[in-house]
N, C-alpha and C positions, 0 to 999 in steps of 0.2 A: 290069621294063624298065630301071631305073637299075642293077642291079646288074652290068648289061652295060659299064655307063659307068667301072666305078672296080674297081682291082683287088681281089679278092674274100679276099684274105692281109690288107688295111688294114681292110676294113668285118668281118673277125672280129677283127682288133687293136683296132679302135674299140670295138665291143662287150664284148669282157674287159675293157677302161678301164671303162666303165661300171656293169659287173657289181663289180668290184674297186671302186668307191668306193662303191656300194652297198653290196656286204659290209663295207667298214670303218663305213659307218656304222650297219649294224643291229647288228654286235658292239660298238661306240662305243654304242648304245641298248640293248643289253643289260646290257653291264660295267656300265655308270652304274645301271640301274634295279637291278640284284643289289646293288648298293654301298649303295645310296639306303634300299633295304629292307633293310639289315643294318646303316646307321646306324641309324635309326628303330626298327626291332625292334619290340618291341612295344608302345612311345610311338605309331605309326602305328596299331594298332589302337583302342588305348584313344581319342586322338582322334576316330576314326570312331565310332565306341562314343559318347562323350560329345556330338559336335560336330554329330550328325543328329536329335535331338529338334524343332529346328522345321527348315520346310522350306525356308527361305532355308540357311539353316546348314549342310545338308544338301547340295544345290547345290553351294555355293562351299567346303565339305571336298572332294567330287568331285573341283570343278576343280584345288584345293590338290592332290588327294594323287595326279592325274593326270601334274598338269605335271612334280611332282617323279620321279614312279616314269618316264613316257614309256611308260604300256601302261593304254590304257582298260581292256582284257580284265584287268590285274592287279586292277584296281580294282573290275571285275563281278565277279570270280572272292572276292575280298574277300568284298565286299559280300551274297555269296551265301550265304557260310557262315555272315556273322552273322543272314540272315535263319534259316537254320537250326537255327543256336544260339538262335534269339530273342532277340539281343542288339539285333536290329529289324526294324520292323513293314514290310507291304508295302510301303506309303503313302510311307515313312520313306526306303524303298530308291529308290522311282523317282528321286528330287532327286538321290542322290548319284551315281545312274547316269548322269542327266542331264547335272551337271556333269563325271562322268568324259568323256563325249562330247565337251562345249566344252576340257576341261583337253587331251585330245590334239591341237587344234591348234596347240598355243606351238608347235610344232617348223616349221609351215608359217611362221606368224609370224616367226620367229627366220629362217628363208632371205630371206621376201621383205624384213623390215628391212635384213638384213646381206649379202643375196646380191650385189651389187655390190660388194663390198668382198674382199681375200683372205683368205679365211678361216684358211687355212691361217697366217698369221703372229697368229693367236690361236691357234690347234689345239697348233702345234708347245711353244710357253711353258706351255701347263697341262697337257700330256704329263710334258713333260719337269718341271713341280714334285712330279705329283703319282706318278710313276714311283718315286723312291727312299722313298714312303710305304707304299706296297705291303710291302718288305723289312721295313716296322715290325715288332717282338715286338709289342706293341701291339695289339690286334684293332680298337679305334678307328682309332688312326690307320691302318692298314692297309684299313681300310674306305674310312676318308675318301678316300686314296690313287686306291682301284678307281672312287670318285667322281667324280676329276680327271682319271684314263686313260679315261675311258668317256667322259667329257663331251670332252674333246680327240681321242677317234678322231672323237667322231659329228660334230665340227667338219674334221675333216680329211677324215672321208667325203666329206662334203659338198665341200667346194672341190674333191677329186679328181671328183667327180660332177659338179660344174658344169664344170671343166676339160675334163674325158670331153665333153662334149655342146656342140660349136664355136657360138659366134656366127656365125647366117642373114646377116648382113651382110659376117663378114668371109669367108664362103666366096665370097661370090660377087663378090667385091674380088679373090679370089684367083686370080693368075699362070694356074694351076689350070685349063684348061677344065673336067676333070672332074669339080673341086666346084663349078663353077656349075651345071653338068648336073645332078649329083647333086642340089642343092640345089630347083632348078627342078621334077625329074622329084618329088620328095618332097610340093612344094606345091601340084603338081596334083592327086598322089593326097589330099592333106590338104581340100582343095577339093572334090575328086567327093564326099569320105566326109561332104564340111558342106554339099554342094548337096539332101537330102533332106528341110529343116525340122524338124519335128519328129520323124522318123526318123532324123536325124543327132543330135539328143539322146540320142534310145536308143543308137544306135552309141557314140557316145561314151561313157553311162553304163554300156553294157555293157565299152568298154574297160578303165576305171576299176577294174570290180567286177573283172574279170580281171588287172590289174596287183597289184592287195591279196589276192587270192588266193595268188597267183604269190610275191609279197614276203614274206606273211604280216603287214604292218605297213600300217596308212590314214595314219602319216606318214610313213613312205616313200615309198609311192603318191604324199604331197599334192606331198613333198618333188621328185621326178619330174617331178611336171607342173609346179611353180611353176617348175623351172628350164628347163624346155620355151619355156615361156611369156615369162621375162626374158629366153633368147636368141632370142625370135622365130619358135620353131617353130610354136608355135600361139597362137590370139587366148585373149583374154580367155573369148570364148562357150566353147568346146571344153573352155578349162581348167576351168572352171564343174564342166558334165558331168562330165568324169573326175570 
């Protein structure tokens, strides 16, 4: 019904914005975690190795070597082979899995602290430091480098990604019949699909499972919905779900 409302050339240009800040930041979360793990090398392992004998320890390594790599899967995928080398016991593995689980949310965390603010004038300054380190002979500094280009795309994904996705307020302030329309026709269907109760939970958590599919990444996904959410597209409940 809304796509009657607005020219259908701007809502596929909207969408490539959105798709394009998303790609800069899964490759921004990729470059970093490749970097992160060719800093570390195999000090990253030996940690994990040494650091998982009790199960607090075990845990909060998880979360540590989570936050830094930005891929719980890097860290199952780890953790898998040291159970297969016996470098540890089942028992050993759930803790650090655990915390891989808790360590992939910094990235949700890091939008909703900093997502009001433009990110993009942090993104651009650790690009551009960490860009002429890459050229290093070096293979340290060269790494560290790929460390500061990855952390500064997934900051700049992001601000293009929350750019991409307008403030509910200010469309329908706008001049614009059509983006009030637009606006209006979007939150009734956001309404029908939260007027089912607890079948509007499953909608939603089936959304969710289908955007982390789609993405390949659950902090991209979180990343999505929490900006959904800070511009007003959806409440609190919905973002839950997803």
């Amino acid at each position: 019904h809304f796509m009657s409302n607005i020219n259908i050339w701007e809502f596929i240009l909207g969408l490539l914005y959105v798709l394009g800040g998303l790609g800069i930041f899964l490759f921004g979360m990729r470059v970093m975690s490749e970097g992160i793990q060719k800093v570390a090398g195999d000090g990253m392992r030996r940690i994990m190795a040494t650091m998982t004998q009790n199960r607090f320890f075990g845990l909060m390594t998880g979360l540590l070597v989570t936050c830094l790599v930005q891929s719980s899967s890097a860290t199952t995928v780890m953790v898998v082979s040291f159970v297969n080398a016996q470098l540890l016991t089942l028992m050993e593995s759930i803790g650090v899995i655990m915390g891989a689980n808790l360590g992939t949310t910094l990235t949700g965390w890091i939008i909703a602290t900093v997502g009001k603010f433009s990110l993009s004038k942090i993104a651009l300054p650790i690009i551009g430091i960490g860009l002429p380190l890459v050229f290093a002979s070096k293979s340290k500094i060269k790494n560290l480098g790929e460390v500061l280009v990855g952390f500064g795309l997934l900051f700049f994904g992001l601000s293009e990604l929350k750019n991409a996705v307008p403030d509910v307020k200010t469309l329908l302030e706008s001049t614009e019949p059509a983006d009030a329309v637009l606006v209006r026709d979007i939150q009734v269907t956001i309404e029908q699909l939260n007027s089912y109760g607890y079948g509007s939970v499953l909608i939603f958590l089936f959304i969710g499972i289908l955007l982390t599919i789609l993405v390949q990444s659950s902090s991209a996904a979180m990343g999505i919905t929490i900006i959904l959410a800070i511009n007003g597209w959806i409440n609190f409940e919905i973002a839950a779900a997803i």
